[in-house]
ZAVOTI-948562 format. One record per residue (C-alpha): residue number from 1; chain; x, y, z. Coordinates in nm, 3 decimals. Layout:
REM residues N
+-----+--------+---------+---------+---------+
! num ! cadena !      xx !      yy !      zz !
+-----+--------+---------+---------+---------+
! NUM !      A !       X !       Y !       Z !
...
+-----+--------+---------+---------+---------+
END
This chain:
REM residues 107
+-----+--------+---------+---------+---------+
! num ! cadena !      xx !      yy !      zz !
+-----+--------+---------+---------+---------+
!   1 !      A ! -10.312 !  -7.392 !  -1.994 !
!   2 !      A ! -10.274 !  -7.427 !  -2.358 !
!   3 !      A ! -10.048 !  -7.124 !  -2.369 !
!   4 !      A !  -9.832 !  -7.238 !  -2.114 !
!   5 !      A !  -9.805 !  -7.589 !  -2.238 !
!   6 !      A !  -9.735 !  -7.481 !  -2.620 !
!   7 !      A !  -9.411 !  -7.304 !  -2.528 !
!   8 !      A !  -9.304 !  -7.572 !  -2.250 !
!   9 !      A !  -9.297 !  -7.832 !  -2.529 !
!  10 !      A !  -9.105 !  -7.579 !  -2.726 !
!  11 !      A !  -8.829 !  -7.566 !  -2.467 !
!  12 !      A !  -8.961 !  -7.238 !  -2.341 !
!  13 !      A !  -8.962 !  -7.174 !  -1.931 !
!  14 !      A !  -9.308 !  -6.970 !  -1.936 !
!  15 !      A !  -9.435 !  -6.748 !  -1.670 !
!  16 !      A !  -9.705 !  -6.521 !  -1.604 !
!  17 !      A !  -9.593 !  -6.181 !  -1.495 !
!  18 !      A !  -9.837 !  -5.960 !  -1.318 !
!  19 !      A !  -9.833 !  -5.600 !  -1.204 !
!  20 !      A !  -9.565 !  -5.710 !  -0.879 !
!  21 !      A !  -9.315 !  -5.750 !  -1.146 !
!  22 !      A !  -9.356 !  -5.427 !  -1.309 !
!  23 !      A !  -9.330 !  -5.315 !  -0.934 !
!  24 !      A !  -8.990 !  -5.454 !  -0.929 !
!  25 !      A !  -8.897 !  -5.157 !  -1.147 !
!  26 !      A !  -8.661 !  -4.848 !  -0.953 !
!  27 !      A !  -8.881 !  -4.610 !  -1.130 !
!  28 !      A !  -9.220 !  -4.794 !  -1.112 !
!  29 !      A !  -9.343 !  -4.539 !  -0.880 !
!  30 !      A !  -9.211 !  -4.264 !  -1.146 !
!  31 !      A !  -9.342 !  -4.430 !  -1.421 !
!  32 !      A !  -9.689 !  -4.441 !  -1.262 !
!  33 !      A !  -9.746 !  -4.084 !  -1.183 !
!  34 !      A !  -9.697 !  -3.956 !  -1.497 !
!  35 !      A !  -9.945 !  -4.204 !  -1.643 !
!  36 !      A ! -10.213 !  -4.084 !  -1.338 !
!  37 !      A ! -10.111 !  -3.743 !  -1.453 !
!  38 !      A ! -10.240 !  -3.798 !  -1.820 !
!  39 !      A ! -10.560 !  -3.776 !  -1.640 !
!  40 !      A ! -10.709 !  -4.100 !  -1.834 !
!  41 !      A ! -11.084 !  -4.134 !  -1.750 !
!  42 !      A ! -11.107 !  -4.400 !  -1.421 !
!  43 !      A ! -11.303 !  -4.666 !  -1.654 !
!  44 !      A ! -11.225 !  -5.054 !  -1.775 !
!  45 !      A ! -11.054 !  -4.892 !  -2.101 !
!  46 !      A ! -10.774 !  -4.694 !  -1.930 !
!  47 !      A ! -10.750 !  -4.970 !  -1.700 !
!  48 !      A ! -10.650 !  -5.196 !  -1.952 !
!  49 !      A ! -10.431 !  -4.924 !  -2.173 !
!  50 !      A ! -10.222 !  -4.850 !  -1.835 !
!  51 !      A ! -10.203 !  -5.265 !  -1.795 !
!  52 !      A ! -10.079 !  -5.315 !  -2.146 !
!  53 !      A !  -9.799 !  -5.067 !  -2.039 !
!  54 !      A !  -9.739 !  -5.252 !  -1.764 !
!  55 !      A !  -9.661 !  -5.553 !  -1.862 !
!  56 !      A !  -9.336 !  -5.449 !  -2.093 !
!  57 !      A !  -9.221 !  -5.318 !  -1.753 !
!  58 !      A !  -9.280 !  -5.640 !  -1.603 !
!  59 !      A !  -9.092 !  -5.773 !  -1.884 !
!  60 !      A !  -8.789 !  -5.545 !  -1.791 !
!  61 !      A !  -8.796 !  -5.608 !  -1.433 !
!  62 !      A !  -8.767 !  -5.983 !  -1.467 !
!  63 !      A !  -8.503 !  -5.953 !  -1.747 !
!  64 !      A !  -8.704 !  -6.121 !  -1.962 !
!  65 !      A !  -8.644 !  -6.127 !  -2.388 !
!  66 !      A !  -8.974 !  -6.255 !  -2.532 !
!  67 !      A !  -9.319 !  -6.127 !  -2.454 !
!  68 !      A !  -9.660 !  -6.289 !  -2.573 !
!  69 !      A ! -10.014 !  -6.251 !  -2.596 !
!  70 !      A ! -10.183 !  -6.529 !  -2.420 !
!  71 !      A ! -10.330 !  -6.695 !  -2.748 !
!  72 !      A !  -9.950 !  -6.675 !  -2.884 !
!  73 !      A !  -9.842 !  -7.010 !  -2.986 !
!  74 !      A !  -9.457 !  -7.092 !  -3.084 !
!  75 !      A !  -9.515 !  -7.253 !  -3.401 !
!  76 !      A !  -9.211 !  -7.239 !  -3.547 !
!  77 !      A !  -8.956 !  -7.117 !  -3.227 !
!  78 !      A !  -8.807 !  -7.345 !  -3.049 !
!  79 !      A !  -8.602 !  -7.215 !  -2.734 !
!  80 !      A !  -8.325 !  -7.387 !  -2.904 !
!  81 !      A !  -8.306 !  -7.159 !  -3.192 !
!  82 !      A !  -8.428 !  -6.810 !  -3.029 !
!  83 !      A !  -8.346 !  -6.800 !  -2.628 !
!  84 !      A !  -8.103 !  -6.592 !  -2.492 !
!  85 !      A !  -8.056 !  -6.457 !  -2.909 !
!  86 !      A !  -8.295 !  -6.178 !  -2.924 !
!  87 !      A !  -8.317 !  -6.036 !  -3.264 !
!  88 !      A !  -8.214 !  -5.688 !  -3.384 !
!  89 !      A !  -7.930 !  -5.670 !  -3.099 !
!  90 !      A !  -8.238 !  -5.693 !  -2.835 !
!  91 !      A !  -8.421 !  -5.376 !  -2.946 !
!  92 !      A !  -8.731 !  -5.386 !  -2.890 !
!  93 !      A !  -8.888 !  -5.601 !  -3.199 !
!  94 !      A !  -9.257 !  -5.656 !  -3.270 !
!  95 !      A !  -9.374 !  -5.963 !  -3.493 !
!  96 !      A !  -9.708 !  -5.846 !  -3.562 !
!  97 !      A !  -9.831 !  -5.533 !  -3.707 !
!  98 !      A ! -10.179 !  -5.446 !  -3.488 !
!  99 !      A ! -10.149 !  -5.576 !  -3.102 !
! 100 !      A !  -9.797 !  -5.732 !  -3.063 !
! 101 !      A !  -9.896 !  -6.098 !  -3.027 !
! 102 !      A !  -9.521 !  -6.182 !  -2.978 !
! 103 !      A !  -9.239 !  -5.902 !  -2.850 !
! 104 !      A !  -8.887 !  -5.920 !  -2.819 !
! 105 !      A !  -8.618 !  -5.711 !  -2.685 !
! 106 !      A !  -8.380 !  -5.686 !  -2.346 !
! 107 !      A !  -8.313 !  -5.436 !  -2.109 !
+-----+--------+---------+---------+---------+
END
């Protein structure tokens, strides 16, 4: 809840995306074969690997610009400043250097 009400006070429409956006995707179906084919072991550490690729598909299937972790907290970015004005031309833009806490970029 904190998440969500952090960037609603920054102006920020946040939503949870989950794996039936990434299904939203033409080549979702594609996409996931070749990861089965990578013959990952069937454990909770692939699981989450294949999950953490899914989400920046769920992020292109719902047109979306920013990305966050869900202890991300807009500090300093108000919708104002940053919506619909993706940095770098809307490649894709990390703001962290280890797990991307905060993403940008458009399809």
């Amino acid at each position: 809840a904190a998440w969500k009400h952090g960037w609603s006070q920054s102006g920020w429409n946040p939503r949870v995306l989950s794996r039936k956006d990434a299904q939203k995707l033409d080549n979702y179906e594609k996409v996931m074969d070749s990861i089965h084919k990578l013959n990952w072991p069937k454990n909770k550490e692939a699981e989450h690997l294949i999950l953490r690729y899914l989400r920046y598909f769920a992020m292109a299937a719902v047109e979306g610009e920013y990305i966050t972790e869900y202890d991300t907290l807009p500090m300093e970015m108000s919708a104002e400043k940053y919506a619909n004005k993706p940095p770098n031309n809307g490649d894709v833009t990390t703001f962290l250097n280890q797990v991307p806490g905060l993403l940008s970029g458009s399809s």
